[in-house]
C-alpha positions as CSV (number, residue, x, y, z in Angstrom):
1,X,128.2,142.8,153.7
2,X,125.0,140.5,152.5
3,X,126.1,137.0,151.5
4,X,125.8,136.8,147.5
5,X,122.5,134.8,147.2
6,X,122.5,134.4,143.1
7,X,125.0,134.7,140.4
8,X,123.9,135.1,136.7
9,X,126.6,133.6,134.4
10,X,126.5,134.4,130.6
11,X,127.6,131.5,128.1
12,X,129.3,132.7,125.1
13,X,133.0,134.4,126.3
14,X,132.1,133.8,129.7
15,X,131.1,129.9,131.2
16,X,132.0,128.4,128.1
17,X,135.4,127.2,126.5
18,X,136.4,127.9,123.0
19,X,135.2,124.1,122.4
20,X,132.1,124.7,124.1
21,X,132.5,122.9,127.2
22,X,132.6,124.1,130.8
23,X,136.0,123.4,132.5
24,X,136.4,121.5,135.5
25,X,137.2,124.1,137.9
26,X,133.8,126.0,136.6
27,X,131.6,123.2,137.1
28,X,133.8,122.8,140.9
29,X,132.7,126.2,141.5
30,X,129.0,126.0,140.2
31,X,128.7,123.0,142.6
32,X,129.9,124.6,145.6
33,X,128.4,127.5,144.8
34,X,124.8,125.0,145.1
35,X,126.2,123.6,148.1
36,X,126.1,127.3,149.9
37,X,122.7,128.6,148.7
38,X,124.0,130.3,146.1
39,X,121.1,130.8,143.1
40,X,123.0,130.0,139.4
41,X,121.1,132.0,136.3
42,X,122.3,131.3,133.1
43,X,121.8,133.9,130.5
44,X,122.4,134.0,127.3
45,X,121.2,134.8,123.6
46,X,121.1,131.1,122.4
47,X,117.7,129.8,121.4
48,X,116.9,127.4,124.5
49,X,117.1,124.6,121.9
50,X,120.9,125.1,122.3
51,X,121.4,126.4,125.8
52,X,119.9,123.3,127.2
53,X,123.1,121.1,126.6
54,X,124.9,123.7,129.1
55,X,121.8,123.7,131.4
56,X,121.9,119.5,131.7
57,X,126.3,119.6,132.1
58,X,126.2,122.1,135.1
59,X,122.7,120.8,136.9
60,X,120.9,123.7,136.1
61,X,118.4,124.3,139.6
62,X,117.2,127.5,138.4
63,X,115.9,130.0,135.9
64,X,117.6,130.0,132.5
65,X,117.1,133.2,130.7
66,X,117.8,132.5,126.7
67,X,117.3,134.1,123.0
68,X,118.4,137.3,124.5
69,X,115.9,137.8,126.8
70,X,113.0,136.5,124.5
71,X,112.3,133.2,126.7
72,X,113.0,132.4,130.4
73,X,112.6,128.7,131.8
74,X,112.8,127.1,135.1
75,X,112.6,124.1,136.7
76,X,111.8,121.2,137.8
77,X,110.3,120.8,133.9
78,X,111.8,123.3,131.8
79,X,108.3,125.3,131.3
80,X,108.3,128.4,129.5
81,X,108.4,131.2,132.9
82,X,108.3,134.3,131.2
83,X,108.2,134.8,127.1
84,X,108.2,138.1,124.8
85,X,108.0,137.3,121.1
86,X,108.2,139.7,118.4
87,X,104.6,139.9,116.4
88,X,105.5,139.0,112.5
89,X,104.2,142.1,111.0
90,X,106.6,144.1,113.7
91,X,109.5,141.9,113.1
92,X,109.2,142.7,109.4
93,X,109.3,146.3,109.8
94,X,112.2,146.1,111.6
């Protein structure tokens, strides 16, 4: 069996608390998780404007996929990697 080289962690329901924090024992296993290789990816369908809170409390080291797919960062700056926005006229028709 291959060792597990990246883990993609949703926020909402999955990392997060009801209060909006990460527990202990998540941010434990986040760290180790760093210590072994292993690549974190947050995903989730906050705007970034939101999910960066989460991305500074765990020590975010890699690509953060947020607003549902719409906008994927990475570091060391927080640059826009990838981004697919919705044209106005086709959001309307929608």
């Amino acid at each position: 069996m291959a060792p597990i080289r990246l883990c993609a962690i949703d926020l909402d329901g999955t990392l997060l608390r009801d209060d909006g924090t990460v527990s202990p024992r998540s941010l434990a296993a986040i760290e180790r998780a760093h210590q072994v290789g292993v690549e974190i990816v947050l995903a989730t369908g906050r705007p970034w404007i939101i999910a960066r809170h989460t991305v500074a409390e765990i020590d975010a080291r890699s690509f953060v996929i947020t607003t549902n797919g719409g906008l994927t960062v990475r570091p060391p700056d927080w640059e826009e990697f990838h981004g697919y926005w919705l044209e106005l006229d086709d959001a309307v028709h929608f």
